[in-house]
N, CA and C atoms as a LAMMPS dump frame, in Angstrom:
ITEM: TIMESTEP
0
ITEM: NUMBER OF ATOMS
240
ITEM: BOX BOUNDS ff ff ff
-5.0000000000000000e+02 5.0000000000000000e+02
-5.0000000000000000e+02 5.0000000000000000e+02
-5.0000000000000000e+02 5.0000000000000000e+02
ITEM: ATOMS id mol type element x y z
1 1 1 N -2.298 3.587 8.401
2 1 2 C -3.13 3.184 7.285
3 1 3 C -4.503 3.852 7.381
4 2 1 N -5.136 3.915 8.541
5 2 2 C -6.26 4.555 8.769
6 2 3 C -6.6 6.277 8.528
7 3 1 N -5.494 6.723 8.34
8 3 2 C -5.352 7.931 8.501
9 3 3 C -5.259 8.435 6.784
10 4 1 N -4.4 7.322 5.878
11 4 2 C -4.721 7.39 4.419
12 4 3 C -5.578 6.884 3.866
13 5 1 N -6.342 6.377 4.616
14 5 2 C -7.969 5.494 3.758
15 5 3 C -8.735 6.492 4.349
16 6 1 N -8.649 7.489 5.666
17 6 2 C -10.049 7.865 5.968
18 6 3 C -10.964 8.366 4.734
19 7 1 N -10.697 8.899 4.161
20 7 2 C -11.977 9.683 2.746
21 7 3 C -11.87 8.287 1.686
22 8 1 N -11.549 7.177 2.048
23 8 2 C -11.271 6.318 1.116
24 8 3 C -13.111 5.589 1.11
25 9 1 N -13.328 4.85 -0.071
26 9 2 C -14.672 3.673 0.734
27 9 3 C -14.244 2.284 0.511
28 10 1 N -13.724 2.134 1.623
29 10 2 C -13.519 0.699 1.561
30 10 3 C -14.544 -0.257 1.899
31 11 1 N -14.033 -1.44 1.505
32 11 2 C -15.188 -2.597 1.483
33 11 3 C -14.867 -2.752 3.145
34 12 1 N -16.159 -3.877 3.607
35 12 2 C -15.976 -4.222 4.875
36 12 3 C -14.948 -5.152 4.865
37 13 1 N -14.898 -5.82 3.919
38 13 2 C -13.665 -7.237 4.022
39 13 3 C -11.95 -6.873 3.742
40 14 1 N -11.757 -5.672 4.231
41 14 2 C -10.355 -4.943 3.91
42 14 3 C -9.734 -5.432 5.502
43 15 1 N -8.818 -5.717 5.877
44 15 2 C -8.31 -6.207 6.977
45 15 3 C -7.047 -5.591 6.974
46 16 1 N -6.714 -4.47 8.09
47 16 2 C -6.126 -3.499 7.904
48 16 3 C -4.426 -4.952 8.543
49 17 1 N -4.918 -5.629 9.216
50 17 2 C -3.642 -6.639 10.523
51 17 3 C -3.135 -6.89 9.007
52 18 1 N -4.087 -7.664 7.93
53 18 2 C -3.12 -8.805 7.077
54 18 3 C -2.508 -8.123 6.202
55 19 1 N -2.716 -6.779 5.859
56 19 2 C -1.902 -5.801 4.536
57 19 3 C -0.582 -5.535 5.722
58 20 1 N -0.894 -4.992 6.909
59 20 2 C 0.101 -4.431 7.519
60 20 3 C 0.895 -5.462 8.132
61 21 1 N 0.819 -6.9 8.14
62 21 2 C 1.733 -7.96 8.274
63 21 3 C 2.534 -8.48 7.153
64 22 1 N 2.336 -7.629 5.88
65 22 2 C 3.219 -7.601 4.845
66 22 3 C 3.969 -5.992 4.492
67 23 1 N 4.062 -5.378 5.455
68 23 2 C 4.749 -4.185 4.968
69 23 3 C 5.918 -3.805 6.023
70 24 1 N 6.58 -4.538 6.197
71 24 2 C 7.608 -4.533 7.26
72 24 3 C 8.911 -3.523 6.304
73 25 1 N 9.38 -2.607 6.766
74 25 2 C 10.163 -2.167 5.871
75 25 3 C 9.871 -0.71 4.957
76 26 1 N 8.129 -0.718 5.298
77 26 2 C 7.705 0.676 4.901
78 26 3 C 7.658 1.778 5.258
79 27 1 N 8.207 2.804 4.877
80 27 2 C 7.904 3.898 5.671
81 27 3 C 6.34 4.486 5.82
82 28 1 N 6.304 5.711 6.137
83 28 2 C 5.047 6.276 6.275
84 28 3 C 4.536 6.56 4.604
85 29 1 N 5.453 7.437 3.959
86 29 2 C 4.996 7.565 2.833
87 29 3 C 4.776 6.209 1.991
88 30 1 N 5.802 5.553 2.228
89 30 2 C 5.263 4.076 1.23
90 30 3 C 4.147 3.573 1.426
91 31 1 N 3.836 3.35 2.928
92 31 2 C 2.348 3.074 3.377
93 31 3 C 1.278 4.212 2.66
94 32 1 N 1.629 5.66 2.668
95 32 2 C 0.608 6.339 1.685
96 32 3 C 0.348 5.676 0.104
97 33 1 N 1.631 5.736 -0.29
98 33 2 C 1.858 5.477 -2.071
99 33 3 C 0.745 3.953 -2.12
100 34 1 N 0.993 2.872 -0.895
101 34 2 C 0.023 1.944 -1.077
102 34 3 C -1.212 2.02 -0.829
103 35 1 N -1.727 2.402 -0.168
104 35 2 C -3.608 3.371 -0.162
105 35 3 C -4.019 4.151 -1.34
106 36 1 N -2.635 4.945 -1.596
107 36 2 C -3.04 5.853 -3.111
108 36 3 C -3.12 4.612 -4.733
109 37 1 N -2.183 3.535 -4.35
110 37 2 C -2.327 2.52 -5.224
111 37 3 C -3.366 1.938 -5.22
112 38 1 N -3.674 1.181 -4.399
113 38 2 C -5.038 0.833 -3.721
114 38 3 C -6.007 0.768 -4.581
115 39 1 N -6.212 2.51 -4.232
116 39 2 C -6.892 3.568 -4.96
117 39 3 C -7.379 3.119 -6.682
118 40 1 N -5.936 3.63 -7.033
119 40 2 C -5.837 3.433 -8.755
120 40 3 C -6.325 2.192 -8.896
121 41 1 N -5.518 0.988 -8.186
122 41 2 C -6.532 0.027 -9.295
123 41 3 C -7.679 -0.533 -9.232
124 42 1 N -8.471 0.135 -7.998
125 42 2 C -9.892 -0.01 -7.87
126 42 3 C -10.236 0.82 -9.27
127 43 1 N -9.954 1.788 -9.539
128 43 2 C -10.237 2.428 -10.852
129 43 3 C -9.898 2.146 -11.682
130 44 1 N -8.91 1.405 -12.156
131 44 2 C -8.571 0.847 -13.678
132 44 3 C -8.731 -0.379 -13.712
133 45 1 N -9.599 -1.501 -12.597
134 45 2 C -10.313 -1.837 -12.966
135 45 3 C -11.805 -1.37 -13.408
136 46 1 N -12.584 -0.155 -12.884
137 46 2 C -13.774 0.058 -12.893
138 46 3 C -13.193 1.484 -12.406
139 47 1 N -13.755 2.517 -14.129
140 47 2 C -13.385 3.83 -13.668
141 47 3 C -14.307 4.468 -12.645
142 48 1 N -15.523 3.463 -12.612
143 48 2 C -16.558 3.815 -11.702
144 48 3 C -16.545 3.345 -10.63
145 49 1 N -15.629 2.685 -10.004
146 49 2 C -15.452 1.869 -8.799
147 49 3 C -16.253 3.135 -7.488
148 50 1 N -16.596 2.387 -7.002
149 50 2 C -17.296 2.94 -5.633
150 50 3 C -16.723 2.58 -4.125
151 51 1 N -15.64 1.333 -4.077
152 51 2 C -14.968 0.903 -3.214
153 51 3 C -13.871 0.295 -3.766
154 52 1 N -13.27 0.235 -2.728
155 52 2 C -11.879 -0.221 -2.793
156 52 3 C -11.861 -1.464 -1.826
157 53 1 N -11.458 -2.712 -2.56
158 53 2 C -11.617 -3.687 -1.899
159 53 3 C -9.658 -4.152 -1.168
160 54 1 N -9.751 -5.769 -0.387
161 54 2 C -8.594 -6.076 -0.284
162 54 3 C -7.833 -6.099 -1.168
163 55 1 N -8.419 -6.567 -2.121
164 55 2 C -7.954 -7.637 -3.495
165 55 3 C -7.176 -6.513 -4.051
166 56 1 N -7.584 -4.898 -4.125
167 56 2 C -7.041 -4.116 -4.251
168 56 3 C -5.409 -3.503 -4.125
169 57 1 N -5.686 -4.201 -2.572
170 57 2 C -4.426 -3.844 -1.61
171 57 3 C -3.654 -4.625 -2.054
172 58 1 N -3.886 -6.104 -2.142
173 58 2 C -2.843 -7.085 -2.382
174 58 3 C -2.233 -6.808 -3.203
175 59 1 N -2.752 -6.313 -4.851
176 59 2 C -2.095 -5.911 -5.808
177 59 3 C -1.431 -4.838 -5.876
178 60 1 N -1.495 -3.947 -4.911
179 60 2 C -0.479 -2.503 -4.752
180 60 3 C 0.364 -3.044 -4.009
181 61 1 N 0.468 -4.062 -3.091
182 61 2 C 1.503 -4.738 -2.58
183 61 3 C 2.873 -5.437 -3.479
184 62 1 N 2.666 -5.818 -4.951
185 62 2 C 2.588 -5.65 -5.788
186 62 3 C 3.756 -4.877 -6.626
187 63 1 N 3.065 -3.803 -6.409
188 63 2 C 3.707 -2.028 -7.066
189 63 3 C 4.604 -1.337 -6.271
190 64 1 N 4.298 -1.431 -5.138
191 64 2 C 4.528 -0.739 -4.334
192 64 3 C 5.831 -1.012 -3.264
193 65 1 N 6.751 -1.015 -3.341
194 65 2 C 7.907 -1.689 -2.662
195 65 3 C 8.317 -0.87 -1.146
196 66 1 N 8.818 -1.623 -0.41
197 66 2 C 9.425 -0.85 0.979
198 66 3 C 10.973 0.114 0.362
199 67 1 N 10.907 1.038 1.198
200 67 2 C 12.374 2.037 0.492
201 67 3 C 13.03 1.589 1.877
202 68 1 N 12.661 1.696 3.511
203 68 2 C 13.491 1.01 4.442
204 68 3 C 14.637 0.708 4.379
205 69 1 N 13.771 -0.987 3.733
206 69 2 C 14.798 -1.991 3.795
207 69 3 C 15.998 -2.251 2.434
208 70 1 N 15.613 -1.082 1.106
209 70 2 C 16.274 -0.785 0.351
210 70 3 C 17.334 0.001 0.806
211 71 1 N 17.11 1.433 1.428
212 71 2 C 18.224 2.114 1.593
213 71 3 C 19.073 1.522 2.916
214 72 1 N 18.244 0.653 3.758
215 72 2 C 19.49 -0.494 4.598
216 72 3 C 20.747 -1.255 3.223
217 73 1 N 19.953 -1.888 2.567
218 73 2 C 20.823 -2.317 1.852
219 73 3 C 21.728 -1.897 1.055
220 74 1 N 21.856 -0.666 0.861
221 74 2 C 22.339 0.484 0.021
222 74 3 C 23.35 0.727 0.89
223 75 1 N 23.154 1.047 2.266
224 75 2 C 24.046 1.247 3.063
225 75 3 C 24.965 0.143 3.895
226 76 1 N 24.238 -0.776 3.924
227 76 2 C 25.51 -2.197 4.359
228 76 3 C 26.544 -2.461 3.046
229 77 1 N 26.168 -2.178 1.884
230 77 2 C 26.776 -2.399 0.66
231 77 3 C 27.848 -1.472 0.283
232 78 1 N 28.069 -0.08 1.254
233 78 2 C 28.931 0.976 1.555
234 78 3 C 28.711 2.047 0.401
235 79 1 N 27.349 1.859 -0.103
236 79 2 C 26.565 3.266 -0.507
237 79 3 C 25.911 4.124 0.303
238 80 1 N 26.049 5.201 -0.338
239 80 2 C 25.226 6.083 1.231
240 80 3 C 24.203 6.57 0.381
């Protein structure tokens, strides 16, 4: 996560433990797509946004789904 927020400005009250105790199932890129979400709706709330808060995150949590634990299920279901 740190590595897709670095050029990010996050608020101080972003708590990297409680986003990443809801993403069990994500890969690396999904964890990107959610920082890049993040992102967006710090801006469509406020095209001028200057930070990116939690409240942010929660809602790309949201959008943003695990593929993981999808293509597990794809594959116990005898799809490949």
């Amino acid at each position: 996560m740190k590595v897709h927020t670095a050029k990010m400005p996050l608020d101080k009250a972003v708590h990297f433990k409680d986003i990443i105790a809801k993403t069990e199932g994500y890969s690396g890129a999904d964890l990107e797509a959610l920082c890049r979400e993040a992102g967006m709706e710090a801006l469509r709330e406020d095209v001028e946004a200057k930070i990116v808060t939690h409240k942010h995150f929660e809602k790309a949590l949201g959008a943003i789904r695990p593929t993981i634990v999808q293509k597990q299920k794809r594959q116990d279901a005898g799809y490949s």
